[in-house]
C-alpha positions in Angstrom: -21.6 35.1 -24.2 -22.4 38.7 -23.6 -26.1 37.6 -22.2 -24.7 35.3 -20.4 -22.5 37.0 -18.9 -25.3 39.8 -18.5 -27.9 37.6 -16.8 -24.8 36.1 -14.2 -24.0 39.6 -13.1 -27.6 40.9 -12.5 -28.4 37.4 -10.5 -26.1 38.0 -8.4 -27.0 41.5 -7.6 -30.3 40.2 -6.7 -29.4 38.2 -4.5 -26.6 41.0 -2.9 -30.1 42.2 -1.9 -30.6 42.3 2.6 -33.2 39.4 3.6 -36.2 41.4 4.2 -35.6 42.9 0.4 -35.6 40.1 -1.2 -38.6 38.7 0.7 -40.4 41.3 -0.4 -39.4 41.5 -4.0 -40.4 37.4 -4.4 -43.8 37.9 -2.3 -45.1 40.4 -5.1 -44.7 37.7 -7.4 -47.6 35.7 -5.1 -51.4 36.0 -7.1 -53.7 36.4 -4.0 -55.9 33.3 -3.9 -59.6 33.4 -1.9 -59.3 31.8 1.3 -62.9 30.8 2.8 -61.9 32.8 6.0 -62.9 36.0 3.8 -66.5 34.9 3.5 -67.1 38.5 5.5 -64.6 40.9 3.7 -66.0 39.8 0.5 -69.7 39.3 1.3 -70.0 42.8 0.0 -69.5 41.7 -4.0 -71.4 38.3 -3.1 -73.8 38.2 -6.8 -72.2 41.3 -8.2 -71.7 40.1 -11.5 -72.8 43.4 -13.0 -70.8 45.5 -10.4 -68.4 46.4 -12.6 -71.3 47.5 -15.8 -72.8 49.4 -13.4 -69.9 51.3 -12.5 -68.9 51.8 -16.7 -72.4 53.5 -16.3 -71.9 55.5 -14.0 -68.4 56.8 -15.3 -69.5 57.6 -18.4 -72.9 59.2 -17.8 -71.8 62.5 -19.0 -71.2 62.1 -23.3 -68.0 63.4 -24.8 -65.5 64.0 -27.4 -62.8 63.0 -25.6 -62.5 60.2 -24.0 -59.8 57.0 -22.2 -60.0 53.6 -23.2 -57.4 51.3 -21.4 -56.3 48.5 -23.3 -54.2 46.6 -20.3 -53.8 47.5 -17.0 -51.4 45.0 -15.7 -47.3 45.3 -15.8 -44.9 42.8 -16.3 -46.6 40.0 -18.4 -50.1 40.0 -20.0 -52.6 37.9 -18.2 -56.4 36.2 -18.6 -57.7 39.2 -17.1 -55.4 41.7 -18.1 -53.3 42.8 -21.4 -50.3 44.9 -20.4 -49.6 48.6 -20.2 -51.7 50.5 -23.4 -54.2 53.8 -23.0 -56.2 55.3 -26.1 -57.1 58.5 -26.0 -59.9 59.3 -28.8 -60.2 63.1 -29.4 -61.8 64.6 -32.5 -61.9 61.8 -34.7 -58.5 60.5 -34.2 -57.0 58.0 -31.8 -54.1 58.5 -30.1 -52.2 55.7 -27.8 -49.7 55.5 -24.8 -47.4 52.5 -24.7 -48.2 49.5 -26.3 -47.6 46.4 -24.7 -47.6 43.0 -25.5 -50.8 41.8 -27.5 -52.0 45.1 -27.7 -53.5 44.2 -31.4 -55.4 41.5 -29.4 -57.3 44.3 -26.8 -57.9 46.8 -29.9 -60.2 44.2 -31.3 -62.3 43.3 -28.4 -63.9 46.6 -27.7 -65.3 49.0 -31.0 -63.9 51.9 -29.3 -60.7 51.7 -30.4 -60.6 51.6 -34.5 -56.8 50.4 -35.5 -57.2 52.8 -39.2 -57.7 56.1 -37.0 -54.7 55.5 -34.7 -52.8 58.9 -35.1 -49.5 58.7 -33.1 -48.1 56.6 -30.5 -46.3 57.7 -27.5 -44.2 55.5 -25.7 -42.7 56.0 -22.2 -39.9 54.0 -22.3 -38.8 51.1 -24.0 -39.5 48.0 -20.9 -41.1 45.2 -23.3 -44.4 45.4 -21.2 -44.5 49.4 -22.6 -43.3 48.0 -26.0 -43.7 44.3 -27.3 -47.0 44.9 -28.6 -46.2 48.1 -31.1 -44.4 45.8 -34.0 -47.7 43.9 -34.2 -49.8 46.7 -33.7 -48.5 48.5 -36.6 -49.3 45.6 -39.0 -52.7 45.3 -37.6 -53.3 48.9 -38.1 -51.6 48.9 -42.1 -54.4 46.0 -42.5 -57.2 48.9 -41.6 -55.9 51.8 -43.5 -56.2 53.9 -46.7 -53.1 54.9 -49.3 -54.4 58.2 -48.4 -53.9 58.0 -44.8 -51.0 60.1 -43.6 -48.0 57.7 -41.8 -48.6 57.1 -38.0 -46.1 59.2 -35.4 -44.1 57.4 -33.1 -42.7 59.5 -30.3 -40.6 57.8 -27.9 -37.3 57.7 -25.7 -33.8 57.0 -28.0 -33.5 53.4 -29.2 -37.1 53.4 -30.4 -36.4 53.5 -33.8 -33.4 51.2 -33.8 -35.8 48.3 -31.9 -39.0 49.0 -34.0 -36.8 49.4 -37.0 -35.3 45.5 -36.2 -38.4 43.9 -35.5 -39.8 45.1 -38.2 -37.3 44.2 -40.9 -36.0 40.8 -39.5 -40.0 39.7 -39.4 -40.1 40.8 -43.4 -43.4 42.4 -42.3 -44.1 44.1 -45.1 -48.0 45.0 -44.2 -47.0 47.1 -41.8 -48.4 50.6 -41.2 -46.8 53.6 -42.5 -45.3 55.5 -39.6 -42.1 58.2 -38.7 -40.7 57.7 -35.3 -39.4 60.5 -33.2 -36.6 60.4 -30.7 -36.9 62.1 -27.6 -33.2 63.0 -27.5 -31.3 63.1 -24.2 -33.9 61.2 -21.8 -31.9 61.0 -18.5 -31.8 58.0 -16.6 -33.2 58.7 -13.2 -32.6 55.8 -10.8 -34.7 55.8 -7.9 -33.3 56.4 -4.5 -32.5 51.9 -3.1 -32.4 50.9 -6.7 -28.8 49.4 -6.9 -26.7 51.6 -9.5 -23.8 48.7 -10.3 -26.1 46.5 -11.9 -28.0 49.2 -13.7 -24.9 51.4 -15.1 -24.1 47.9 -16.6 -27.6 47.0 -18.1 -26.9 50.9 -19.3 -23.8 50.8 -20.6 -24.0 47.5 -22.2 -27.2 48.5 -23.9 -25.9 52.1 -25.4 -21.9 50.5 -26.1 -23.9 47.9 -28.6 -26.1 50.4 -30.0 -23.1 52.7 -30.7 -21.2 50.1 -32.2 -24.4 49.0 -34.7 -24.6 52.8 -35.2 -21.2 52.9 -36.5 -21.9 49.8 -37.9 -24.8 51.0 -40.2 -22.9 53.8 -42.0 -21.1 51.4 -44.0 -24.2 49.6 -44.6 -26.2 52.0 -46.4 -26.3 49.7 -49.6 -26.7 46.4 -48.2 -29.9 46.3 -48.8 -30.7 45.0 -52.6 -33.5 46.3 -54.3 -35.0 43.2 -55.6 -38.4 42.5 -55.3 -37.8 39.0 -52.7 -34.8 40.0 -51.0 -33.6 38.7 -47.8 -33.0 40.8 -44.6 -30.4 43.1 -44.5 -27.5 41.6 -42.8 -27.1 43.9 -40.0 -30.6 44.7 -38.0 -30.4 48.4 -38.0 -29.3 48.8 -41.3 -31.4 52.0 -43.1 -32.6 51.1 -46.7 -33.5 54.4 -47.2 -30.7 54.3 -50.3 -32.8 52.2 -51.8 -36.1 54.2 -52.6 -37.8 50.7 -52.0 -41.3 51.4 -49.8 -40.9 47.5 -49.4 -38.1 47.3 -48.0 -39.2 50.1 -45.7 -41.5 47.9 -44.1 -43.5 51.2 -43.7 -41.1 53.4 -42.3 -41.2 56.8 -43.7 -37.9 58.4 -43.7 -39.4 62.1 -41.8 -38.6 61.2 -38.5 -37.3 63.8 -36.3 -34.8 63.6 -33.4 -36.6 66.2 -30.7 -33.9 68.3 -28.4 -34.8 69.3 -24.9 -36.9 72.8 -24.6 -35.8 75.3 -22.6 -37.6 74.3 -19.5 -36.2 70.6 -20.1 -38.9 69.3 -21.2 -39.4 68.2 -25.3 -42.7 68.7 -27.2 -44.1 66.2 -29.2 -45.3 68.2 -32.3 -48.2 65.6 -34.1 -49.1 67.0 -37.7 -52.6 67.8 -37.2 -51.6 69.7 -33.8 -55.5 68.9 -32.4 -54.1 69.0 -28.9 -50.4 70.2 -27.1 -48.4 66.8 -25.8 -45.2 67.6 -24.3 -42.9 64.8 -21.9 -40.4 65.1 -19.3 -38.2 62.8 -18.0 -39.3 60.5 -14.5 -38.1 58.2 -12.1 -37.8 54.7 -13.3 -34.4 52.1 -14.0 -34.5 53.1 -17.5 -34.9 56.7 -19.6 -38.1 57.5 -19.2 -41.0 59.8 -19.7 -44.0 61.1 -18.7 -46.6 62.8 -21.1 -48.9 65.9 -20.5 -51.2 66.3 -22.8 -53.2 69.6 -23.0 -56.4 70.9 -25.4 -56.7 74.4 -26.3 -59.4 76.5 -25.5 -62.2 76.4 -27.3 -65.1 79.2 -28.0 -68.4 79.0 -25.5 -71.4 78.2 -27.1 -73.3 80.9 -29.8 -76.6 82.3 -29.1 -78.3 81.6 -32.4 -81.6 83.0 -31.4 -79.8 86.5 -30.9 -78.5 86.2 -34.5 -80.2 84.7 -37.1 -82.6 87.1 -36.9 -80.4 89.8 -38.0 -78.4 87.5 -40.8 -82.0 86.2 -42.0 -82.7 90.4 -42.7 -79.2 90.4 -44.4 -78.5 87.4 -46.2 -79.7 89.0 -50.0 -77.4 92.0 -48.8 -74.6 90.1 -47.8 -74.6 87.9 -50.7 -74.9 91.5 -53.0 -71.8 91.9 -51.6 -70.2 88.7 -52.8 -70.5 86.7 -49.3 -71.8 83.3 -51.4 -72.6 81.7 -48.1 -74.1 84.1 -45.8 -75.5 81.5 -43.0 -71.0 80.5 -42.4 -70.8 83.9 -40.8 -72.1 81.9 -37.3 -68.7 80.2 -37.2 -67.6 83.7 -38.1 -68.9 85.5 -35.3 -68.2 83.2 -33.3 -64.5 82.8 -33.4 -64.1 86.4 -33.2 -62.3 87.9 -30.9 -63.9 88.6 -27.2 -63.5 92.4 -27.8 -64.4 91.7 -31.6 -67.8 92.7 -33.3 -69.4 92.5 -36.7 -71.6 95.6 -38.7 -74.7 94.0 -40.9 -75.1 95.7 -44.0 -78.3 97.4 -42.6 -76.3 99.2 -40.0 -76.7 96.6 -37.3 -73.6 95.6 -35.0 -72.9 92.4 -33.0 -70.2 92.1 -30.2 -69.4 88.4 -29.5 -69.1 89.1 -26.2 -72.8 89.6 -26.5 -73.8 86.8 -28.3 -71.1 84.0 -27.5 -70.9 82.3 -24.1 -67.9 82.0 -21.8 -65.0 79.9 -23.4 -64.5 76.4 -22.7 -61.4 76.1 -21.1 -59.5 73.0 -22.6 -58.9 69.6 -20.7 -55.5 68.9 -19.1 -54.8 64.9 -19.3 -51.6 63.5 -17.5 -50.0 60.0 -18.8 -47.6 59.3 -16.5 -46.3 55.9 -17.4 -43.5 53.5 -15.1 -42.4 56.0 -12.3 -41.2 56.6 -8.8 -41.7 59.9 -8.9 -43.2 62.0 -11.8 -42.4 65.6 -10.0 -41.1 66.5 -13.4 -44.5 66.6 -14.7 -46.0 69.2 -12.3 -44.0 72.6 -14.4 -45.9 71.3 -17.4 -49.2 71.4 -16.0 -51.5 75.6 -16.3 -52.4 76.5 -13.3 -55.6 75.1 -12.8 -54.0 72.0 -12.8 -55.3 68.6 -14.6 -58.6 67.2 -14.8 -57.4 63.8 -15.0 -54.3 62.0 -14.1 -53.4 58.4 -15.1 -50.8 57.1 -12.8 -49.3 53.4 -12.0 -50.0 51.8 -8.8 -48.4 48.5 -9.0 -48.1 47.6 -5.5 -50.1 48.3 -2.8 -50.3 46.7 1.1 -53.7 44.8 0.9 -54.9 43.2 4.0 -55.0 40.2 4.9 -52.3 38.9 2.0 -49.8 41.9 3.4 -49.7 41.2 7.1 -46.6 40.6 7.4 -45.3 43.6 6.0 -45.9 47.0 6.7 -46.9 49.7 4.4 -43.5 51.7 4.2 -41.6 48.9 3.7 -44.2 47.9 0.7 -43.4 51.5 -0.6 -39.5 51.8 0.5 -39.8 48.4 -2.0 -41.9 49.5 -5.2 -39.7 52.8 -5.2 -36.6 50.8 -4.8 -37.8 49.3 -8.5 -38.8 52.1 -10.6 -42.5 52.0 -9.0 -45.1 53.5 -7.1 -47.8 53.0 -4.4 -51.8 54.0 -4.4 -50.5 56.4 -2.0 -47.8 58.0 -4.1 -50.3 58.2 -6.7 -52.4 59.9 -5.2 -50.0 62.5 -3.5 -49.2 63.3 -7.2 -52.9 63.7 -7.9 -53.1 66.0 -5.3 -50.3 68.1 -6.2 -51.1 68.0 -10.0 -54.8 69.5 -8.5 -56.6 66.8 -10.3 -60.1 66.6 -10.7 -59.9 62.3 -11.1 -57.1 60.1 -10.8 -57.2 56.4 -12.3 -55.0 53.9 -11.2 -53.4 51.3 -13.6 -49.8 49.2 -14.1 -50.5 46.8 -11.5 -49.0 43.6 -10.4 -49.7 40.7 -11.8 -50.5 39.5 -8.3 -53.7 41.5 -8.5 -56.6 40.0 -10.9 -58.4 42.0 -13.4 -61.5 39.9 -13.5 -64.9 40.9 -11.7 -64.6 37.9 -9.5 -65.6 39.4 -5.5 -62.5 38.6 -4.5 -60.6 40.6 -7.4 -63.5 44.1 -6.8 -62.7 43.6 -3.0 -59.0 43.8 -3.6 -59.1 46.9 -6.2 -61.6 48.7 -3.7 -59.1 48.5 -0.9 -56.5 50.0 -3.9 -58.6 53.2 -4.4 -58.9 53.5 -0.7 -55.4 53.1 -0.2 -54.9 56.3 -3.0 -57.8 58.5 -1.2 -56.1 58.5 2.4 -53.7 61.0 -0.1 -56.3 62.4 -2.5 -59.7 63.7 -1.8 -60.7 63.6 -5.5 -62.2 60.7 -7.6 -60.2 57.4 -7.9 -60.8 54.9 -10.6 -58.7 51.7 -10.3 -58.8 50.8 -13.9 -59.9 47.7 -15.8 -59.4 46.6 -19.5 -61.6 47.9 -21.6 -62.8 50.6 -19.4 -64.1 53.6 -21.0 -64.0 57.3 -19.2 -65.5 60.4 -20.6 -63.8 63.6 -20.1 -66.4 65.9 -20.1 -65.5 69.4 -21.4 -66.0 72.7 -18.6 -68.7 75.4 -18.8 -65.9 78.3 -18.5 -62.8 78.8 -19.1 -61.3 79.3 -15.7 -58.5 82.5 -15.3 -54.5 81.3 -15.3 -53.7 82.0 -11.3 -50.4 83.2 -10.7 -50.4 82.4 -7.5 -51.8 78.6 -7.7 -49.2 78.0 -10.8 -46.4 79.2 -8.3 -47.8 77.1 -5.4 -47.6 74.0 -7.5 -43.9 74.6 -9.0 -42.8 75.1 -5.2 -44.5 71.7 -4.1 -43.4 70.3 -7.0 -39.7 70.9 -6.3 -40.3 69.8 -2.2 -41.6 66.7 -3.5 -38.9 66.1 -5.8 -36.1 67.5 -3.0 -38.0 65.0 -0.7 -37.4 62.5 -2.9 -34.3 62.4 -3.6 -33.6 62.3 -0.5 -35.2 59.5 -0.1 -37.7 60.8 2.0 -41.9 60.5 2.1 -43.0 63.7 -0.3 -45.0 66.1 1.8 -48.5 66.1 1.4 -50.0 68.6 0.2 -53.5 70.6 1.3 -56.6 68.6 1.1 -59.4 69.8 -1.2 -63.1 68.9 -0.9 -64.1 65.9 -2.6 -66.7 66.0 -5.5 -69.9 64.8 -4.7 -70.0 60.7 -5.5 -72.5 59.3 -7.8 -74.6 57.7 -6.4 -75.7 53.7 -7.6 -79.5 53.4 -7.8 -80.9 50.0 -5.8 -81.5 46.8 -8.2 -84.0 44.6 -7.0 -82.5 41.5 -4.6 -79.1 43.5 -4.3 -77.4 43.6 -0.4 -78.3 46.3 1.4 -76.5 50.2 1.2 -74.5 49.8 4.0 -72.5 46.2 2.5 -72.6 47.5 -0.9 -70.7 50.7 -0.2 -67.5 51.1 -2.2 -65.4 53.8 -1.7 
């Protein structure tokens, strides 16, 4: 009765929706077919069937130990040519995911990238089924590839995550589940979008937090309702916690560690992960449910050592050093050089090293930003150092593409995907340019908008990226499954500016004044672009001048 009742009231909102609104919202529902009278837009990608390897190619020229594998690109539903919203970031050995949408244990295992046993921690930005169907499944996949040994997976994630992992789990008996803790981000505002409608919303809300208070309540007369014997049944309520009974089975891998994460100071929570390899840290966005976006920062690391400047020295010293009960004299390398920069070391014969002559500049650490379902991720901007982010993942899931959009323009197409928790190319890439990004890559999209490497599809998703560079003069990558981006490390480690990091809280606060006001955020200055790799001729292939994509 209460989903009935439920489904009646937010039908009828919809169609409280004016005319023009509600043509809109049911033409992004429209795939875009590939009318002959495009024979000239899409001669360009006419035999491109390795377009899209060539471009993997060129993306990942430059090897590193941190890299972005995207699982699904698409929102709403999973597709033929695109699995919903999941990114894998791979950083020192360990995996680490954002949302995992439906069949995202299908995607894992069709690239080798992407090992299920070395998945780390989860972060989820909110709990819409195409951010979260896919996790219950994931985790048995992953218990399937992993060691006794292995420490449990952390799940860190908006309240309610570990009431709706926690159900599926235990009313599925899946007992091969992975073992795993679950944070709670506690206190995740709700931050409806300036034309979403509020009535229908507050009672999606209340509806959804009045039934999880009542199981709450619920549960704390439940605590033994589980029985300890080895086939037992589900519990009888859902949410019930069998931690009483000591059973791992019954756990259906849950570890009881899980923490429940206030707000920082600045508003923001950090998501410690035990092994602490990199800094991740979320604020809350604009979208029709709590949500978050996720910064995600690597230290500093030490420049490179000049070994040619030291081993001759150490060579000279080793039988000294060892006479003085240094077993292992050849480790003082990492010694020296994770000293300090005003640091040296004396040699038993007398001689002295100063890192600062013998290591290279630091290597300042990459800045990645995850930014999830959002109409506006200002929120994210204070979280950012001041050199800003080298790359920026963003959603994008509508965007005016001519000739399917002629009959609307391109603020009504933004006025709508704001209106619904969403963004434009364009507002992705005025974020980009405010975040001072480096690259920004484009994912969430409709499912009007095809994933495959058909001309038509590469034609649409090239007029995407142009749609995000009239508002950012950096790289833009409109994402694929399966693609694969290095992050390549920098040379230096570039000063913390003042100046810049108070420049980007100020046009972080206009753009967020702007939009609550329901104005266009202002745009910020332009940069120069980097210089674009260039895509070396194959034999047969159209000429420059048709091929270029921008």
């Amino acid at each position: 009765m209460q989903l009935l009742v439920l489904s009646t009231v937010i039908t009828a909102h919809a169609w409280r929706l004016p005319a023009r609104r509600r043509h809109i919202v049911k033409r992004a529902t429209r795939l875009p077919q590939e009318p002959a009278e495009l024979d000239d837009w899409l001669k360009p990608y006419a035999g491109a069937d390795d377009f899209r390897a060539e471009r993997q190619q060129q993306l990942a020229e430059t090897a590193s130990d941190l890299e972005i594998t995207f699982l699904g690109t698409a929102s709403c539903v999973p597709s033929v040519t695109r699995g919903v919203s999941c990114t894998a970031l791979r950083y020192d050995g360990a995996t680490y995911l954002f949302d995992a949408g439906e069949a995202t244990q299908v995607q894992a295992q069709r690239t080798t990238l992407v090992k299920p046993g070395k998945v780390e921690a989860i972060f989820v930005t909110h709990l819409h089924g195409d951010h979260t169907f896919g996790l219950p499944g994931l985790l048995c996949l992953c218990g399937q590839d992993r060691d006794a040994s292995d420490q449990p997976i952390e799940i860190f994630g908006p309240e309610g995550l570990r009431a709706y992992v926690r159900a599926s789990l235990q009313l599925t008996q899946s007992r091969v589940a992975a073992p795993h803790v679950i944070h709670e981000l506690v206190g995740v505002p709700n931050r409806p979008p300036p034309g979403f409608r509020a009535r229908a919303a507050s009672f999606i809300v209340a509806f959804a937090l009045g039934a999880a208070r009542r199981r709450r309540e619920a549960g704390r007369h439940r605590r033994d309702a589980l029985t300890t014997r080895k086939n037992a049944g589900p519990p009888r309520g859902p949410f019930v916690s069998p931690k009483a009974t000591g059973q791992s089975e019954a756990a259906f891998g849950e570890v009881f560690e899980g923490r429940n994460i206030p707000r920082d100071a600045d508003g923001a929570w950090t998501c410690e992960t035990r092994s602490k390899a990199l800094t991740v840290r979320a604020a809350p966005m604009a979208h029709t449910v709590p949500c978050v976006g996720f910064v995600v920062v690597e230290p500093d690391r030490p420049g490179a050592l000049d070994v040619d400047k030291v081993a001759p020295i150490l060579e000279r010293n080793i039988e000294a050093l060892k006479a003085k009960g240094i077993k292992e004299p050849r480790r003082l390398y990492r010694v020296i050089k994770e000293m300090g920069a005003d640091q040296q070391f004396t040699f038993p014969d007398g001689a002295v090293i100063r890192r600062d002559d013998v290591v290279g500049p630091d290597k300042r650490g990459r800045v990645l930003v995850f930014c999830g379902d959002t109409a506006d991720a200002s929120s994210l901007l204070p979280l950012l150092p001041a050199r800003g982010a080298d790359v920026v993942v963003h959603e994008a899931t509508n965007c005016r593409v001519e000739p399917f959009d002629n009959d609307v323009t391109e603020e009504e197409v933004e006025r709508s995907s704001v209106s619904h928790g969403h963004s434009t190319p364009q507002l992705a890439g005025r974020f980009a340019a405010l975040a001072g990004a480096e690259r920004l890559v484009l994912n969430h999209f409709s499912p009007r908008y095809k994933g495959d490497a058909s001309p038509a599809a590469l034609a649409v998703m090239a007029k995407i990226e142009d749609a995000a560079r009239s508002a950012f003069d950096g790289e833009v990558v409109a994402a694929w499954d399966l693609l694969n981006l290095p992050v390549a490390a920098k040379d230096e480690a570039s000063a913390a500016s003042a100046s810049a990091d108070a420049a980007r809280l100020e046009a972080g606060a206009d753009a967020a004044d702007a939009f609550r006001r329901g104005e266009i955020a202002p745009q910020p200055p332009r940069k120069k672009a980097p210089p674009r790799l260039k895509k070396k001729p194959q034999p047969g292939a159209p000429s420059k001048a048709s091929t270029k994509v921008r």
